[in-house]
mmCIF file of the N, C-alpha and C atoms, coordinates in Angstrom:
data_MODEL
# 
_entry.id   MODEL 
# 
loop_
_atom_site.group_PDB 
_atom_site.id 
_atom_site.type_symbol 
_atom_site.label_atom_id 
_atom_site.label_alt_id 
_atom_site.label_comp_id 
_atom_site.label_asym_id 
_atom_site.label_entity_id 
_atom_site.label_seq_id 
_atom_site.pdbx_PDB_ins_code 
_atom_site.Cartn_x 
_atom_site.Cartn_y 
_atom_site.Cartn_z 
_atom_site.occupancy 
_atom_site.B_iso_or_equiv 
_atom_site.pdbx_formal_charge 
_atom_site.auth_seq_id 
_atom_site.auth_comp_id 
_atom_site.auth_asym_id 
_atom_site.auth_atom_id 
_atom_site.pdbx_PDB_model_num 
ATOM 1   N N  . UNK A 1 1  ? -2.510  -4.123  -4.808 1.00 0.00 ? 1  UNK A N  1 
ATOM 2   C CA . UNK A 1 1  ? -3.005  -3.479  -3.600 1.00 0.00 ? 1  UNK A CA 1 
ATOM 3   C C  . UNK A 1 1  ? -3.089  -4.534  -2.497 1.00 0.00 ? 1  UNK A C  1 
ATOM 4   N N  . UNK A 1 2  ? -2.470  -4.428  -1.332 1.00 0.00 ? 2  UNK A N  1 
ATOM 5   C CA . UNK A 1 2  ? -2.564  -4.985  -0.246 1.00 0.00 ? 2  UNK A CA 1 
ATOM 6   C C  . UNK A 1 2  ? -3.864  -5.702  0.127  1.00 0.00 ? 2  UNK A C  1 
ATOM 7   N N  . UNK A 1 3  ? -4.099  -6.265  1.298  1.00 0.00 ? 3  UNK A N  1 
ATOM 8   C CA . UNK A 1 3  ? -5.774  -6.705  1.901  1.00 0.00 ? 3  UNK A CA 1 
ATOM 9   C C  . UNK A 1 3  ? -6.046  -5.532  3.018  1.00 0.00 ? 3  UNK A C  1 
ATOM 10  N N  . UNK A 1 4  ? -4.695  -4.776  3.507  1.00 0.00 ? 4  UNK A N  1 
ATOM 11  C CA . UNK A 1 4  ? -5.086  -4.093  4.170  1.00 0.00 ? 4  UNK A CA 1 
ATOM 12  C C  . UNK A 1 4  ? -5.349  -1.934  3.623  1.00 0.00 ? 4  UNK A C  1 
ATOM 13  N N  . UNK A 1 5  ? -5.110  -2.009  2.658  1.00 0.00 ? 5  UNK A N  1 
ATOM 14  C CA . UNK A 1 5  ? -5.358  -1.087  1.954  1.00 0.00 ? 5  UNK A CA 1 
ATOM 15  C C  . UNK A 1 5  ? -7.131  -1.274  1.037  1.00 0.00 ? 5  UNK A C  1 
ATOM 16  N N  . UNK A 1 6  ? -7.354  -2.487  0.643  1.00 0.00 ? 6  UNK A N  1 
ATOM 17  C CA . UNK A 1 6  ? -8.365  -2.725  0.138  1.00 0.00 ? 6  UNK A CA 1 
ATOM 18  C C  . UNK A 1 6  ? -9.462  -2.374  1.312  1.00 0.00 ? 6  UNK A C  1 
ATOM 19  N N  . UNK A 1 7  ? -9.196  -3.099  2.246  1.00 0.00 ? 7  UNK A N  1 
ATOM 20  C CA . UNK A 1 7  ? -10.132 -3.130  3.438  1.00 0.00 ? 7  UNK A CA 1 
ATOM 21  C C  . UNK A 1 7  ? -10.176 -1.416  4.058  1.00 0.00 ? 7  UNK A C  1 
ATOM 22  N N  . UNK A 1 8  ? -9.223  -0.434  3.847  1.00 0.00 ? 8  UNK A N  1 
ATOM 23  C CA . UNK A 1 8  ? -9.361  0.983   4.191  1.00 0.00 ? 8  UNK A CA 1 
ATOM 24  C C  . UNK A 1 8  ? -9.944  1.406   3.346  1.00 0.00 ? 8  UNK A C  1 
ATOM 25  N N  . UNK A 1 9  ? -9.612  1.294   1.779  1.00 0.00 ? 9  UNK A N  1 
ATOM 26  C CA . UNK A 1 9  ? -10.749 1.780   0.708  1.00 0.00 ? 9  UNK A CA 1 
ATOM 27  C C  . UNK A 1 9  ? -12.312 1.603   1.060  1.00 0.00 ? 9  UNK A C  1 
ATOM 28  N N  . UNK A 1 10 ? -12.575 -0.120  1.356  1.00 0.00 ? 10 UNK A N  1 
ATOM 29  C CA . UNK A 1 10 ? -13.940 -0.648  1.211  1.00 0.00 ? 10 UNK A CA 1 
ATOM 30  C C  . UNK A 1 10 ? -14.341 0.273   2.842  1.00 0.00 ? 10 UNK A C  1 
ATOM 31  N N  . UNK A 1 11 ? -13.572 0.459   3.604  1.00 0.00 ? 11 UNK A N  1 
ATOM 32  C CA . UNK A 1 11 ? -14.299 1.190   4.842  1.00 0.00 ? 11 UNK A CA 1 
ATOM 33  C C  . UNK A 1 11 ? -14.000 2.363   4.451  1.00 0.00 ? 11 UNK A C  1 
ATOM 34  N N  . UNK A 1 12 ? -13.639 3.223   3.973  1.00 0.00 ? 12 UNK A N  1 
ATOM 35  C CA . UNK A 1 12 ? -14.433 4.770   3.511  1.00 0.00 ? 12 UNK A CA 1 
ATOM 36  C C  . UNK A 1 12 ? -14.621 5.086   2.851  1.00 0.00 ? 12 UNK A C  1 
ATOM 37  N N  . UNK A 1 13 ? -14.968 3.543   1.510  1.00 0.00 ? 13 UNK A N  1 
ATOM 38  C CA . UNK A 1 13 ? -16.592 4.072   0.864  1.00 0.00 ? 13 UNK A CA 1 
ATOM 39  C C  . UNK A 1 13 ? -17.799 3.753   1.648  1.00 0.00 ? 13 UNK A C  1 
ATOM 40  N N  . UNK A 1 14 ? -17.790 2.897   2.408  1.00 0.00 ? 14 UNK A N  1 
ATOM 41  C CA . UNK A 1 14 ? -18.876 2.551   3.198  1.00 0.00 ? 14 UNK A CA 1 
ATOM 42  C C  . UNK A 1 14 ? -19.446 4.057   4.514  1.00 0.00 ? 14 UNK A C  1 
ATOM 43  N N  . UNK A 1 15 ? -18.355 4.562   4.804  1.00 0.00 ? 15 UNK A N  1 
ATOM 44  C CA . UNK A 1 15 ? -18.308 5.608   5.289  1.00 0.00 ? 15 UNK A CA 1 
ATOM 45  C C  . UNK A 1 15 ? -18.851 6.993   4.932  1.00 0.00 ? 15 UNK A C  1 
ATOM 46  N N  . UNK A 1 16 ? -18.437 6.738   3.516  1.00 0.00 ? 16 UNK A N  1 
ATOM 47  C CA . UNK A 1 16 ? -18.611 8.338   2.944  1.00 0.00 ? 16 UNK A CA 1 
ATOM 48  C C  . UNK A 1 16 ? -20.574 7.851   1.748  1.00 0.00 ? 16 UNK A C  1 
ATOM 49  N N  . UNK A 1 17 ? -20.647 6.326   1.306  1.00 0.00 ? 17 UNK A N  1 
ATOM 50  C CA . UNK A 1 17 ? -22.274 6.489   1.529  1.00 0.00 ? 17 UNK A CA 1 
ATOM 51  C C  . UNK A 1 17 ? -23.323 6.215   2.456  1.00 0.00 ? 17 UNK A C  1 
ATOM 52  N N  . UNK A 1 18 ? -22.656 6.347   3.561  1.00 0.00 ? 18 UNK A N  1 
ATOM 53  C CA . UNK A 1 18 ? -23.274 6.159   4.846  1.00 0.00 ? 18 UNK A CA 1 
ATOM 54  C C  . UNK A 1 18 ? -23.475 7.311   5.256  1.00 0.00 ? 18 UNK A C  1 
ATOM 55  N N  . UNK A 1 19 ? -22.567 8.285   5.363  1.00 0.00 ? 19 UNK A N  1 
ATOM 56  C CA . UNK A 1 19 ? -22.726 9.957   5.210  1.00 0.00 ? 19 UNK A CA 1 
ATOM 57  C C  . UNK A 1 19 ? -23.441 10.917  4.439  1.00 0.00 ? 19 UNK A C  1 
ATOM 58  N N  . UNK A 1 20 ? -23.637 10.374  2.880  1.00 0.00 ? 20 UNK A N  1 
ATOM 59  C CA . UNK A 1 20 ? -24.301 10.976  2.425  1.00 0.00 ? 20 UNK A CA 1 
ATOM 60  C C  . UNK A 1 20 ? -26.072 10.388  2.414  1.00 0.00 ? 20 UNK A C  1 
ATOM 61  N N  . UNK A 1 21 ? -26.016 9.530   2.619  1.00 0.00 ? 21 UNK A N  1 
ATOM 62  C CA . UNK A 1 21 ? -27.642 8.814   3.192  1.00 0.00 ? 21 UNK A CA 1 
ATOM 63  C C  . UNK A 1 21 ? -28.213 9.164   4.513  1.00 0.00 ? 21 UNK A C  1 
ATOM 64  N N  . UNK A 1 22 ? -27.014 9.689   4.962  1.00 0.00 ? 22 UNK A N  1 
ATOM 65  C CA . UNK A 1 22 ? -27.717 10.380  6.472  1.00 0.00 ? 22 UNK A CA 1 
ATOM 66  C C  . UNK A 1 22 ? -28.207 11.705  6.122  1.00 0.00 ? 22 UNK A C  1 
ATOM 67  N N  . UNK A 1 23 ? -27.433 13.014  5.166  1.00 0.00 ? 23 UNK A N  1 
ATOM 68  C CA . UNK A 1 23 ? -27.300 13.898  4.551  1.00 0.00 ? 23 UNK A CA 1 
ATOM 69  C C  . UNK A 1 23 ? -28.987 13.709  3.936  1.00 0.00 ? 23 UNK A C  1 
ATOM 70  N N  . UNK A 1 24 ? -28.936 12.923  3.145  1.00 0.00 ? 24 UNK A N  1 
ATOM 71  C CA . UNK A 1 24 ? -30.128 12.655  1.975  1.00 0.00 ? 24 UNK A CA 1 
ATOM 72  C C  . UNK A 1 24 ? -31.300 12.417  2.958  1.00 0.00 ? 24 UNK A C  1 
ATOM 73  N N  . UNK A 1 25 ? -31.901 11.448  3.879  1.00 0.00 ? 25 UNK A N  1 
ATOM 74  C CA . UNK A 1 25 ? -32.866 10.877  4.983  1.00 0.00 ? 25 UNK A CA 1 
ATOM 75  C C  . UNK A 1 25 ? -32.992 12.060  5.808  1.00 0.00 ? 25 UNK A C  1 
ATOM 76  N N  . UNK A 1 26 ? -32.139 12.375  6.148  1.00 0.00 ? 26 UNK A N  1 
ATOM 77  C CA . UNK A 1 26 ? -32.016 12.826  7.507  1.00 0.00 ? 26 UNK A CA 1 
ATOM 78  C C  . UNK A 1 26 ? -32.486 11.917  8.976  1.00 0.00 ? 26 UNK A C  1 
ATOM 79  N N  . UNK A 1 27 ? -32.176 10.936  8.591  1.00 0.00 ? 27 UNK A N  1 
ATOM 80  C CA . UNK A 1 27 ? -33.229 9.662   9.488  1.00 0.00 ? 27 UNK A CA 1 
ATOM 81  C C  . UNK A 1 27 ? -31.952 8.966   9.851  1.00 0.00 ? 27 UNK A C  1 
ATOM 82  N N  . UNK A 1 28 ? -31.280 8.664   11.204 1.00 0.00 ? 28 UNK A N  1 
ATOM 83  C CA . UNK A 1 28 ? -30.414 7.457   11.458 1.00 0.00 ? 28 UNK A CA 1 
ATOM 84  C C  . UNK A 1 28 ? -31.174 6.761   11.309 1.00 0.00 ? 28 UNK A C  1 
ATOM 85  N N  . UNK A 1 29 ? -32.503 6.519   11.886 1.00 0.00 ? 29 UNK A N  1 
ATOM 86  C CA . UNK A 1 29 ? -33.059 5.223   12.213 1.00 0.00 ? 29 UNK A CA 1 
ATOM 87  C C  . UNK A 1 29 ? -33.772 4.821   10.729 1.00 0.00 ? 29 UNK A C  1 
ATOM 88  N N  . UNK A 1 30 ? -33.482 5.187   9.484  1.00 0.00 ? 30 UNK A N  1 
ATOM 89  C CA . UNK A 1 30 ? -33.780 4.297   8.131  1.00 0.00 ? 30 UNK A CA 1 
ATOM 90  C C  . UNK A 1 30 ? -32.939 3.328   8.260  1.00 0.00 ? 30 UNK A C  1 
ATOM 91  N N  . UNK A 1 31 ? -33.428 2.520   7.490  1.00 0.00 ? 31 UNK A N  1 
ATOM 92  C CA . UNK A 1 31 ? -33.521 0.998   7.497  1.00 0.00 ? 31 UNK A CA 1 
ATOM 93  C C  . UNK A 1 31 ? -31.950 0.914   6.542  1.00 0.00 ? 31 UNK A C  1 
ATOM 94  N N  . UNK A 1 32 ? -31.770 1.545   5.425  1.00 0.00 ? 32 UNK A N  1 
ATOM 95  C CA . UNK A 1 32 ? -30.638 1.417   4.599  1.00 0.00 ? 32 UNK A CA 1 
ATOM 96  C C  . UNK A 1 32 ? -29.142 2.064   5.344  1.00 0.00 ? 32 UNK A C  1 
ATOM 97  N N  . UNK A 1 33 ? -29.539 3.440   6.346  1.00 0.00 ? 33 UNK A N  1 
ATOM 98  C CA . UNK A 1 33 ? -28.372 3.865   6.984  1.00 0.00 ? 33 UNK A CA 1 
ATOM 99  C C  . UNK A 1 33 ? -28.074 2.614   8.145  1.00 0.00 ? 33 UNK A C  1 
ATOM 100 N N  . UNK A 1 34 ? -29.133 2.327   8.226  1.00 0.00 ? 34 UNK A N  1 
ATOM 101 C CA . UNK A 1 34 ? -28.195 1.347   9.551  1.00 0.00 ? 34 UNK A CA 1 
ATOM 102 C C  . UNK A 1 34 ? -27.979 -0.308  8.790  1.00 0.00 ? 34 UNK A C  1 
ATOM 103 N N  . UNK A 1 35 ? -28.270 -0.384  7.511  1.00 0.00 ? 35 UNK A N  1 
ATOM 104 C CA . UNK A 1 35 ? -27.906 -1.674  7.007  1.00 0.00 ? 35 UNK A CA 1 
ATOM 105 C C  . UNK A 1 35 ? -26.440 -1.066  7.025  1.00 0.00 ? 35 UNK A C  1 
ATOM 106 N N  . UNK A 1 36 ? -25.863 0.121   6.819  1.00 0.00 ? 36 UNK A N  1 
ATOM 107 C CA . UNK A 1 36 ? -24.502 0.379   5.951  1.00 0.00 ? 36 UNK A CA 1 
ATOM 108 C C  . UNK A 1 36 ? -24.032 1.086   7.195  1.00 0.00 ? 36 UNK A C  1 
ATOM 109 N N  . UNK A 1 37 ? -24.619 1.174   8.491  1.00 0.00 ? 37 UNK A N  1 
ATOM 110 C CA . UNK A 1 37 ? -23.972 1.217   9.630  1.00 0.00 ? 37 UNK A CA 1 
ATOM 111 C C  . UNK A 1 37 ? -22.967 -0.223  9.791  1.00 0.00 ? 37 UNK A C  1 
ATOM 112 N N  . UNK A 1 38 ? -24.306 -1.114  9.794  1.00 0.00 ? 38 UNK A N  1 
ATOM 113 C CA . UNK A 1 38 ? -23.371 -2.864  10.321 1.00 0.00 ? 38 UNK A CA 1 
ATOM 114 C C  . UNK A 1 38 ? -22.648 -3.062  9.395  1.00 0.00 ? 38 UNK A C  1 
ATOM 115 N N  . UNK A 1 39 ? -23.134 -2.432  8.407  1.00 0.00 ? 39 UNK A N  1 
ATOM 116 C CA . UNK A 1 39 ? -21.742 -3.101  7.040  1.00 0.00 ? 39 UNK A CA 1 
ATOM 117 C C  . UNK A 1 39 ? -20.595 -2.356  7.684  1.00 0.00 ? 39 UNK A C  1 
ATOM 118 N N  . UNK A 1 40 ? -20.359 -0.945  8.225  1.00 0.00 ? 40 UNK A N  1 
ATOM 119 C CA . UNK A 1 40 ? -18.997 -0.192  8.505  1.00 0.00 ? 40 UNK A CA 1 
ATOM 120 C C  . UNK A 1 40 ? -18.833 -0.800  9.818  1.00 0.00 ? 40 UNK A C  1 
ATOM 121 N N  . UNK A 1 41 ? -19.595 -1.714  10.352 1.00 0.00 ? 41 UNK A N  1 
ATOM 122 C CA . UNK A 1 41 ? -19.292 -2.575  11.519 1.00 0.00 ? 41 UNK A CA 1 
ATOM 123 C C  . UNK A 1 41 ? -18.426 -3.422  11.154 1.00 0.00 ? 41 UNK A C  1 
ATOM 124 N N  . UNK A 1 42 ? -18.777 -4.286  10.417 1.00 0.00 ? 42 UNK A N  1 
ATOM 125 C CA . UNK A 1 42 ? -18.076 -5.481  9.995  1.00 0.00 ? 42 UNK A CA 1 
ATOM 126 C C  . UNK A 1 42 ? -16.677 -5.267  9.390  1.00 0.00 ? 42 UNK A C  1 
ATOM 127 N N  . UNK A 1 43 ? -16.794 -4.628  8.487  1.00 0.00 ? 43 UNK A N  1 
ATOM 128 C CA . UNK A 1 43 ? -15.347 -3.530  8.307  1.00 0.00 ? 43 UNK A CA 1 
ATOM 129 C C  . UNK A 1 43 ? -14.849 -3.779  9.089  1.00 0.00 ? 43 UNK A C  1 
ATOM 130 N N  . UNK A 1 44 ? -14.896 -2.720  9.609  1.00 0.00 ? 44 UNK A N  1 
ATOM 131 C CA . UNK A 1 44 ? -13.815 -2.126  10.937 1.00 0.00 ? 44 UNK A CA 1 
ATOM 132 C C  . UNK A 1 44 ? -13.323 -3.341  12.271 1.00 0.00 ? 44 UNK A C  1 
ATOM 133 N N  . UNK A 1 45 ? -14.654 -4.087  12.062 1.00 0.00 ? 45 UNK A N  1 
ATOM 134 C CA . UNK A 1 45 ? -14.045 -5.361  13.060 1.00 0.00 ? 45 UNK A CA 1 
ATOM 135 C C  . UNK A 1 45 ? -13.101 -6.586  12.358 1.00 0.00 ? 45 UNK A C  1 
ATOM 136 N N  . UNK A 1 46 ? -13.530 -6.632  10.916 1.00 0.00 ? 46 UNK A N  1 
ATOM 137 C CA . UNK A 1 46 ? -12.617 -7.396  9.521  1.00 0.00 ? 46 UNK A CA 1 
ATOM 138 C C  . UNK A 1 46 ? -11.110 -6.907  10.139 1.00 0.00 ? 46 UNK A C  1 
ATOM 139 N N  . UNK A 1 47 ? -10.786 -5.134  9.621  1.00 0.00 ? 47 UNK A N  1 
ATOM 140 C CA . UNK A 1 47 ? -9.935  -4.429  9.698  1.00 0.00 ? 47 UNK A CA 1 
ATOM 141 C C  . UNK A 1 47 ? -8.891  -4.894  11.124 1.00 0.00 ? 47 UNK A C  1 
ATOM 142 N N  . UNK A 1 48 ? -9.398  -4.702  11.894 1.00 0.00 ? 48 UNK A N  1 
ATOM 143 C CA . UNK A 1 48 ? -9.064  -4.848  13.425 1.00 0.00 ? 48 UNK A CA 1 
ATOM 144 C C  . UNK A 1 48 ? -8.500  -6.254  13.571 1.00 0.00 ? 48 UNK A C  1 
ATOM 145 N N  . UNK A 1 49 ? -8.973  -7.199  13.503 1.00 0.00 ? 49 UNK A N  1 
ATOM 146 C CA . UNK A 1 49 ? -8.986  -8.797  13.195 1.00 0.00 ? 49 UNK A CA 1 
ATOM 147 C C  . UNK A 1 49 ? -7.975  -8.621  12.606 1.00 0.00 ? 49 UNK A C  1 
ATOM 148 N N  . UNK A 1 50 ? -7.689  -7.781  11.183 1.00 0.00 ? 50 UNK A N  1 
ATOM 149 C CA . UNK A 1 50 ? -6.237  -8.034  10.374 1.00 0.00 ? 50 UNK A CA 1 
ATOM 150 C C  . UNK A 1 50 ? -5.206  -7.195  11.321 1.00 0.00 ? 50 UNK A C  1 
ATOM 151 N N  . UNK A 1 51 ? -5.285  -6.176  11.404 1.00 0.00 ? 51 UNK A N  1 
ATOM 152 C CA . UNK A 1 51 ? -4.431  -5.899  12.594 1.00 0.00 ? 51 UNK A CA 1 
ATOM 153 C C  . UNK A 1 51 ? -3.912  -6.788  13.124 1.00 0.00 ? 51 UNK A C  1 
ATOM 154 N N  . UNK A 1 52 ? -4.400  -6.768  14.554 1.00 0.00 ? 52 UNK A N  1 
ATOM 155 C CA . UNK A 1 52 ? -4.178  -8.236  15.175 1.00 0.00 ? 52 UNK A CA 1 
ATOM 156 C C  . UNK A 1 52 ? -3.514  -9.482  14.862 1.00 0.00 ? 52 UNK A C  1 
ATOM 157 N N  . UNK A 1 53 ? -3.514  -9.802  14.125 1.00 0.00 ? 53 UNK A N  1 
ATOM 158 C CA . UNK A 1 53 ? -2.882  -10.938 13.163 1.00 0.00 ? 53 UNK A CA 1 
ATOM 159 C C  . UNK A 1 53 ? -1.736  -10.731 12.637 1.00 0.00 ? 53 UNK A C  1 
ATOM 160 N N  . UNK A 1 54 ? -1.390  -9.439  12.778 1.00 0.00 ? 54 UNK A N  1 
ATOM 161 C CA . UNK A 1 54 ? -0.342  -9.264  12.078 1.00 0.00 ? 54 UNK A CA 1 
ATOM 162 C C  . UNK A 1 54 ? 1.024   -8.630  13.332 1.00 0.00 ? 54 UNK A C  1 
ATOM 163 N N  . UNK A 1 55 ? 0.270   -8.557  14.695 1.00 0.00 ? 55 UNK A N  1 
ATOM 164 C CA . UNK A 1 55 ? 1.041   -8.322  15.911 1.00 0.00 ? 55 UNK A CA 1 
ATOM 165 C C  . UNK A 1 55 ? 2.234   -9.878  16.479 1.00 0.00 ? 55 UNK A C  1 
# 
């Protein structure tokens, strides 16, 4: 598996239990949805970064 296929996996699992913790809380502002907010931050800016690099 690629780094850039790994990195789409690891961002929509981060996605899809970030979704269901919003589902479960009902709270954006809990402390665990927005830890796994910045985690789908970092992702997606990881992701982007590889992009880029590869222009």
């Amino acid at each position: 598996m690629s780094k850039e296929e790994l990195l789409l996996e690891k961002i929509e699992e981060v996605r899809d239990l970030m979704n269901q913790l919003i589902r479960e809380k009902q709270e954006l502002l809990d402390q665990n949805v927005i830890q796994l907010s910045q985690r789908l931050d970092n992702l997606l800016n990881e992701y982007n970064d590889f992009l880029r690099q590869d222009d």
